[in-house]
Steps between C-alpha positions, in 0.01 A plus 500: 500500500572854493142549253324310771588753808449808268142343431459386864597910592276615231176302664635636862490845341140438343367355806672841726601783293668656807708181594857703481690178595315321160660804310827509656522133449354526160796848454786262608394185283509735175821658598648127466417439156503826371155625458670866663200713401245290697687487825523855458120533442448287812712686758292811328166305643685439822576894584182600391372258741746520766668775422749514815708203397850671441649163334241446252566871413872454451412195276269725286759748491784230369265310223379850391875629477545128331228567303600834395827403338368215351280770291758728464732274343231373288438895357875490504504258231234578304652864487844361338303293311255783313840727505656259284245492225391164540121548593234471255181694421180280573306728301154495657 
């Protein structure tokens, strides 16, 4: 059901590339199952759209902070993991 109103959103979108309310709805819809870069890149359309709307800033502002770390303990890992000595050379 979920696939259904993300393609419904995506048509609204296609149809008016300035509807902010398609993109917030679209934003809020990927929060819930995860898809955290998307609803990020959405609320990015928004301000550049509308760029007054304080509470789709603050969103921006906690997915990119969510975002952030996500990365950061990604590099975090792959740091330990190339400062133990277990990467290998692809050799290209």
């Amino acid at each position: 059901k979920k696939e259904e109103a993300l393609a419904l959103y995506d048509r609204a979108i296609e149809t008016n590339p300035l509807s902010v309310h398609a993109y917030r709805k679209r934003s809020k819809l990927y929060e819930e199952i995860g898809r955290d870069k998307e609803a990020a890149l959405d609320l990015a359309k928004i301000l550049v759209i509308q760029p007054q709307y304080c509470d789709v800033a603050e969103n921006y502002i906690k997915l990119s902070k969510k975002l952030r770390l996500a990365f950061d303990k990604a590099a975090d890992d792959l740091t330990r993991t190339t400062n133990a000595g277990k990467c290998l050379q692809l050799g290209l």
